[in-house]
C-alpha positions in Angstrom: -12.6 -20.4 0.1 -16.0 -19.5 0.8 -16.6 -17.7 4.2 -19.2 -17.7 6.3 -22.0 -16.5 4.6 -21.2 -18.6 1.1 -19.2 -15.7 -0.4 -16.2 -17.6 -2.6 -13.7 -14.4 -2.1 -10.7 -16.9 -3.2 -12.3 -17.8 -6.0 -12.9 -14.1 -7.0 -9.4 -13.0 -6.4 -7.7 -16.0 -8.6 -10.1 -15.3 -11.1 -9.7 -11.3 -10.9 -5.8 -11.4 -11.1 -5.3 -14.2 -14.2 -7.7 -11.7 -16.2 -5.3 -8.9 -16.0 -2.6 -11.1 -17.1 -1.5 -11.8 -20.5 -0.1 -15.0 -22.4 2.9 -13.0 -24.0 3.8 -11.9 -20.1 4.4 -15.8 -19.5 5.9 -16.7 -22.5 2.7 -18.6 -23.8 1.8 -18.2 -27.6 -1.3 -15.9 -28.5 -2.3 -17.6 -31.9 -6.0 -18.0 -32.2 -9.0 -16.8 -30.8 -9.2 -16.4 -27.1 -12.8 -16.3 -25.7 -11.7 -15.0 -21.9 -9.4 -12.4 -20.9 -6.4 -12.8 -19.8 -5.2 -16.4 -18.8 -7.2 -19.8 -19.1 -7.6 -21.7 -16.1 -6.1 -24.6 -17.8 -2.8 -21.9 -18.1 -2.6 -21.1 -14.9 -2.5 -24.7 -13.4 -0.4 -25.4 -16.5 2.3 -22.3 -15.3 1.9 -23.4 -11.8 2.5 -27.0 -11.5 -0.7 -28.4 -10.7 -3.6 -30.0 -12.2 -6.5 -28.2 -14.3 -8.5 -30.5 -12.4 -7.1 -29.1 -8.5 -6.9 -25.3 -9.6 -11.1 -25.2 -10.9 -11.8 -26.7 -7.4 -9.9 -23.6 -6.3 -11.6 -21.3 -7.8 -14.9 -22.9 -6.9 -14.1 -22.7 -3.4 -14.4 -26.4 -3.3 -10.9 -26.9 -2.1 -10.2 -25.5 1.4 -6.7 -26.2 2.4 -4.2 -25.0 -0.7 -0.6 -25.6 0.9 1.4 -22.7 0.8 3.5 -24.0 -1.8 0.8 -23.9 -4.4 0.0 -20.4 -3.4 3.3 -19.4 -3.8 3.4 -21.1 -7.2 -0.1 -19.1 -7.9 1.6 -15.6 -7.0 4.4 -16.0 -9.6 2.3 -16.9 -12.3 -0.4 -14.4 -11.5 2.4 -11.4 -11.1 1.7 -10.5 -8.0 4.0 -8.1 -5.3 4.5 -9.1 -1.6 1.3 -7.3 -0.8 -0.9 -9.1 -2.6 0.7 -12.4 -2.6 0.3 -11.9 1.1 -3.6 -11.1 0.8 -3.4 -14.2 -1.3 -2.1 -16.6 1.3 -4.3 -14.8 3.9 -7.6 -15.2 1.9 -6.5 -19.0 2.3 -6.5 -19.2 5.9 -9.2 -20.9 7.8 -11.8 -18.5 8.9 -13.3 -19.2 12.5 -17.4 -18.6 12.0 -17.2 -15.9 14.6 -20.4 -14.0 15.7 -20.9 -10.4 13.9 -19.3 -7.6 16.0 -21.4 -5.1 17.8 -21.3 -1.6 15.6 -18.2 0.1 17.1 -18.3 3.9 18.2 -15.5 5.6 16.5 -14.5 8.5 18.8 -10.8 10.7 17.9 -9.1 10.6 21.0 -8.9 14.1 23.0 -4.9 14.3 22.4 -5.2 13.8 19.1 -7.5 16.5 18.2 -5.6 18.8 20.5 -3.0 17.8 18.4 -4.5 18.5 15.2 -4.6 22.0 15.6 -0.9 22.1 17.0 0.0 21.7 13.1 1.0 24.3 10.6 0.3 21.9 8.0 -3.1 20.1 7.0 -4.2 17.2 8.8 -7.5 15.1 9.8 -8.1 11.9 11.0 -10.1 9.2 9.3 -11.6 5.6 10.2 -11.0 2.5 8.0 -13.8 3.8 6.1 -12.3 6.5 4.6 -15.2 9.2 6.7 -13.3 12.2 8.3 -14.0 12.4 11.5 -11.6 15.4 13.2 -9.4 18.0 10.8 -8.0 21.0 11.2 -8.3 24.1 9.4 -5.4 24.0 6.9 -6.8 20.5 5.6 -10.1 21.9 5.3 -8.4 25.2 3.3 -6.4 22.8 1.3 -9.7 20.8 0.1 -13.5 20.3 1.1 -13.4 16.8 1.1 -11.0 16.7 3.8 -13.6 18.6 6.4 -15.3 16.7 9.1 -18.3 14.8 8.5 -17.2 13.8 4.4 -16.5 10.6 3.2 -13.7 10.8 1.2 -13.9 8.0 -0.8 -17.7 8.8 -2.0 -16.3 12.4 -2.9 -13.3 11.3 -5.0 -15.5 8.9 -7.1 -18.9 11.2 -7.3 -17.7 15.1 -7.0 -17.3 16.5 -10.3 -14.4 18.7 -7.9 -12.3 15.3 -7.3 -11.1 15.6 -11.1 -10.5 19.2 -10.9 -8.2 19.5 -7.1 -6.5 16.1 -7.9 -4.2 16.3 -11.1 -3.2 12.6 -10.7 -7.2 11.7 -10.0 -7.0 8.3 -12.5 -3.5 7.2 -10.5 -4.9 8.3 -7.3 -8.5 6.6 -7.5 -6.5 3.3 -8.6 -4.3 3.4 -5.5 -7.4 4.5 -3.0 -9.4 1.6 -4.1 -6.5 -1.2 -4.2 -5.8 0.1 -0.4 -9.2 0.2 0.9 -8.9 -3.8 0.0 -5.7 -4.0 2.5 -7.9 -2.0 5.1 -10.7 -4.6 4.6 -8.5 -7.6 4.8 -10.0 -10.8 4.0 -13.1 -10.8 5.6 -15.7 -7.9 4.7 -17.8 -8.0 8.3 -18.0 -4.3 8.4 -21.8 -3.4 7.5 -20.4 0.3 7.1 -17.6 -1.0 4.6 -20.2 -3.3 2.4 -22.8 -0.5 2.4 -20.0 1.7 0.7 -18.5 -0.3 -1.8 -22.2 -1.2 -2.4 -23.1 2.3 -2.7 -19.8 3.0 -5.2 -20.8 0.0 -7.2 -23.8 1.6 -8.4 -22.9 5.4 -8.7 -19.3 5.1 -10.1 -18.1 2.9 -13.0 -14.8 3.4 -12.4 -15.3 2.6 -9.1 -16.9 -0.7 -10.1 -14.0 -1.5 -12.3 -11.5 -1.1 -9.6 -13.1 -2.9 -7.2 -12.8 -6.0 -9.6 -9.2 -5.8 -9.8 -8.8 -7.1 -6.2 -5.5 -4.9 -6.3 -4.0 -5.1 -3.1 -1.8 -1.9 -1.6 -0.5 -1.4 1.9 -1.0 2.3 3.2 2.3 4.4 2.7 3.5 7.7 2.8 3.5 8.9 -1.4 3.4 12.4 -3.1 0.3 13.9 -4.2 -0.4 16.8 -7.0 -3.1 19.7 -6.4 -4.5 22.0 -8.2 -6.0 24.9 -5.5 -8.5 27.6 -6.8 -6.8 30.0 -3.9 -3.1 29.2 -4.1 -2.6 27.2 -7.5 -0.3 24.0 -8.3 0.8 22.3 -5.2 2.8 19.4 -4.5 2.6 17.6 -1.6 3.9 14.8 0.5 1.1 12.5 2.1 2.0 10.8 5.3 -0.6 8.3 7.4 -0.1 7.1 10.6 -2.2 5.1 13.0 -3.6 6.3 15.9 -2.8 4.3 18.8 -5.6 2.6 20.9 -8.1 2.7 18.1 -9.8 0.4 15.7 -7.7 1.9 12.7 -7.9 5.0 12.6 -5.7 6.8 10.8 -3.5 10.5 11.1 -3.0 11.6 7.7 -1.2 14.7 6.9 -0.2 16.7 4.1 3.7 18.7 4.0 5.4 20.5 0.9 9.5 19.9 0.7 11.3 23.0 2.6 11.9 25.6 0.4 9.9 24.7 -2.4 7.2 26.9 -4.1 4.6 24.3 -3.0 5.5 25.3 0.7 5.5 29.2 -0.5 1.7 28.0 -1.5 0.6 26.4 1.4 1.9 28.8 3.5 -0.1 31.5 1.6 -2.6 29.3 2.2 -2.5 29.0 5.7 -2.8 32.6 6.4 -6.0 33.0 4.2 -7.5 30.1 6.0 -6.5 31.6 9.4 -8.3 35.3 7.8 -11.8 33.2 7.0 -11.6 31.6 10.5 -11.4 34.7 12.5 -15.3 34.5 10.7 -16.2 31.5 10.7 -14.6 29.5 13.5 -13.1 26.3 13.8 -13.4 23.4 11.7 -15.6 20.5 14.2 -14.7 17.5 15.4 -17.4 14.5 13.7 -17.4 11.5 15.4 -20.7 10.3 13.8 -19.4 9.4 10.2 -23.2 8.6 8.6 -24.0 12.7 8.4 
């Protein structure tokens, strides 16, 4: 449905997701030639019960109230898991035309970045955005783009370094992108947030690409493979948890299995990170995330 400014965001999910699906995986012939990708609209309302007629209207934005039934009937034909068939139902919703919200000042709360450097494992905080606002030193050891002051997401998809720390990069920039659409939700008010995927759009192809998909993930805790120039292979568990009494903010932190020569690593690392800041103090807290 279009929102307030015009923007048919329904229209561009339905059409996004019955792209990436393909006749064979809904037991429709392929014979032919087929000028679109994916699945025809006419296959689609065809697969889900209603009329060719009902489901262009949809994806038009001309039709404002689809009943929850037909949206269920859209997420099985369209493939899609509980996360996105939720995004789905919640791009449906009516949208109050609400005044824009004042920039917000994104501060880490004291306790928290006491408690930062009260862990023997990395760990920083970050805003919806994906900028890095507090981090202590092991995170900041363990990788550059986790320091203060860096936007993560900019790094992974322009630092020629992304592809060399992150063996999984391809997975990982998939799963990045398809859970900075959960952050954003359904309605992209955040001037910060458009600027960025505005920004990405332009500078990163691949970027671009996933940003079509409209795939949909949920933060959760997942495992993550590094290649360190100090330490070598590492193999770590990524937890993130939201900081209570903010406007998402997140807690993210990095830990190897007990035992395992990941944690042998990161320990090493840990005491050549606490040698460098003897020098060089440490790591600042950034609460303005446009340096």
């Amino acid at each position: 449905m279009d929102t307030a400014d015009g923007h048919n965001a329904l229209g561009e999910f339905l059409r996004a997701r019955r792209e990436l699906v393909q006749p064979e995986e809904v037991g429709l012939p392929t014979a032919g030639i087929r000028r679109v990708p994916g699945l025809r609209r006419e296959e689609v309302a065809m697969l889900a019960g209603i009329s060719a007629d009902y489901y262009l209207r949809l994806e038009r934005g001309r039709d404002r109230n689809p009943s929850i039934q037909v949206l269920d009937a859209l997420a099985e034909v369209l493939q899609l898991d509980a996360d996105s068939a939720a995004y789905l139902v919640e791009l449906a919703r009516p949208k109050s035309r609400r005044r824009q919200p004042p920039p917000r000042t994104e501060r880490v709360p004291d306790g928290i970045a006491i408690l930062l450097d009260t862990f023997a494992v990395p760990a920083f905080v970050q805003n919806r955005c994906m900028d890095v606002l507090a981090a202590n030193r092991l995170a900041v050891a363990l990788s550059p783009h986790m320091a203060p002051g860096v936007n993560r997401l900019r790094a992974l998809f322009t630092d020629p370094l992304a592809r060399q720390l992150h063996m999984d990069w391809e997975r990982g920039t998939a799963g990045v992108v398809a859970q900075l659409r959960a952050t954003a939700g359904t309605e992209m008010d955040d001037p910060r947030l458009t600027q960025l995927v505005g920004e990405l759009s332009l500078k990163s192809e691949r970027f671009r690409r996933l940003w079509a998909r409209h795939d949909v993930r949920r933060w959760e805790g997942a495992t993550t493979r590094l290649r360190h120039p100090q330490v070598g292979e590492l193999r770590l568990r990524r937890e993130k948890l939201a900081v209570a009494g903010s406007d998402g903010l997140l807690l993210v932190v990095h830990y190897a299995e007990p035992g395992s020569p990941s944690a042998t690593a990161l320990a090493l690392l840990g005491s050549l990170s606490a040698t460098e800041q003897e020098v060089s103090g440490p790591p600042r807290v950034d609460n303005d995330p446009t340096h």
